[in-house]
C-alpha positions as CSV (number, residue, x, y, z in Angstrom):
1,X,39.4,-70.1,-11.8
2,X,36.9,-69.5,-9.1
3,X,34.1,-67.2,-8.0
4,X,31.1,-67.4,-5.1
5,X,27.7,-65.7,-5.7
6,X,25.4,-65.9,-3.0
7,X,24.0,-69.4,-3.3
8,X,26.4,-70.5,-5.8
9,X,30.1,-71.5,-6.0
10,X,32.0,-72.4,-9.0
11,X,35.3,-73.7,-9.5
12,X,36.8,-74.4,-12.9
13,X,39.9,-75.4,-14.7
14,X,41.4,-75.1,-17.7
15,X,43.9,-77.9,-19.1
16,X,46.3,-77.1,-22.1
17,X,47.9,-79.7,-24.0
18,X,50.9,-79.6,-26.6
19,X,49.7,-81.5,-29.6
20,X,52.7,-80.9,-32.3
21,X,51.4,-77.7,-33.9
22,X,48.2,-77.4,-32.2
23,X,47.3,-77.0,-28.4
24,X,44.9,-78.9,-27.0
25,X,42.4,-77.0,-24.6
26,X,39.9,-78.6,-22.1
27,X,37.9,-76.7,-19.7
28,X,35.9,-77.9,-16.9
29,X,33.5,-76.7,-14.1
30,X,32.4,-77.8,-10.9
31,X,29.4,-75.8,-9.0
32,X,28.1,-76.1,-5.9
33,X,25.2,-74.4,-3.6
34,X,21.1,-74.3,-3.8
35,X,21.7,-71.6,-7.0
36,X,23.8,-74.4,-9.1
37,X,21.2,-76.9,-8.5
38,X,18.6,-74.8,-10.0
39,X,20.6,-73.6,-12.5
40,X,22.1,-76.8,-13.0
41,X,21.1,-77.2,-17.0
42,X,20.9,-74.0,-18.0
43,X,24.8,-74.4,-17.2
44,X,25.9,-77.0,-18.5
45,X,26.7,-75.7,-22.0
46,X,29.1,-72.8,-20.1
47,X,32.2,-74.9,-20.6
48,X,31.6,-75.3,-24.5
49,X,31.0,-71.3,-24.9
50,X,33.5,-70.3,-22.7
51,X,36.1,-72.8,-25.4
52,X,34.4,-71.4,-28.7
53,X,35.1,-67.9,-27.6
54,X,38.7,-68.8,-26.9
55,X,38.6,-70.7,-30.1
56,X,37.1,-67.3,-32.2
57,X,39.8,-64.9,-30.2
58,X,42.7,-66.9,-31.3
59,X,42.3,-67.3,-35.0
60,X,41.1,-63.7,-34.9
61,X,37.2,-63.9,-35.3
C-alpha cells in the first residue's frame, strides 16, 4: 500500500502468516518527507489501529 500527500509519503505493508488455524497478520509503515517528521509520533500508533480494526471486522465486531 502506498499514498503521497504533499509533504508526506507513506509506504506500508502487510504480511500474512498461516499459523495452523489462525493467520498471523503484521503490518508495517515507512514515511518519508518534512510532514512525517512532524507528524512522526502522532503516527506511530497507525500500524496498531489499522490491525485492531482488521481484528474487530473479522470476528464481526
Amino acid at each position: 500500500m502506498e499514498w503521497t500527500v504533499p509533504g508526506m509519503h507513506e509506504q506500508g505493508e502487510w504480511t500474512l502468516r498461516d499459523k495452523g488455524s489462525a493467520t498471523e497478520v503484521l503490518h508495517s509503515v515507512q514515511r518519508t518527507g518534512p510532514l512525517a517528521a512532524v507528524l512522526r509520533h502522532t503516527l506511530d500508533t497507525l500500524p496498531t489501529l489499522r490491525l485492531d480494526r482488521l481484528t474487530d471486522t473479522a470476528v464481526g465486531r
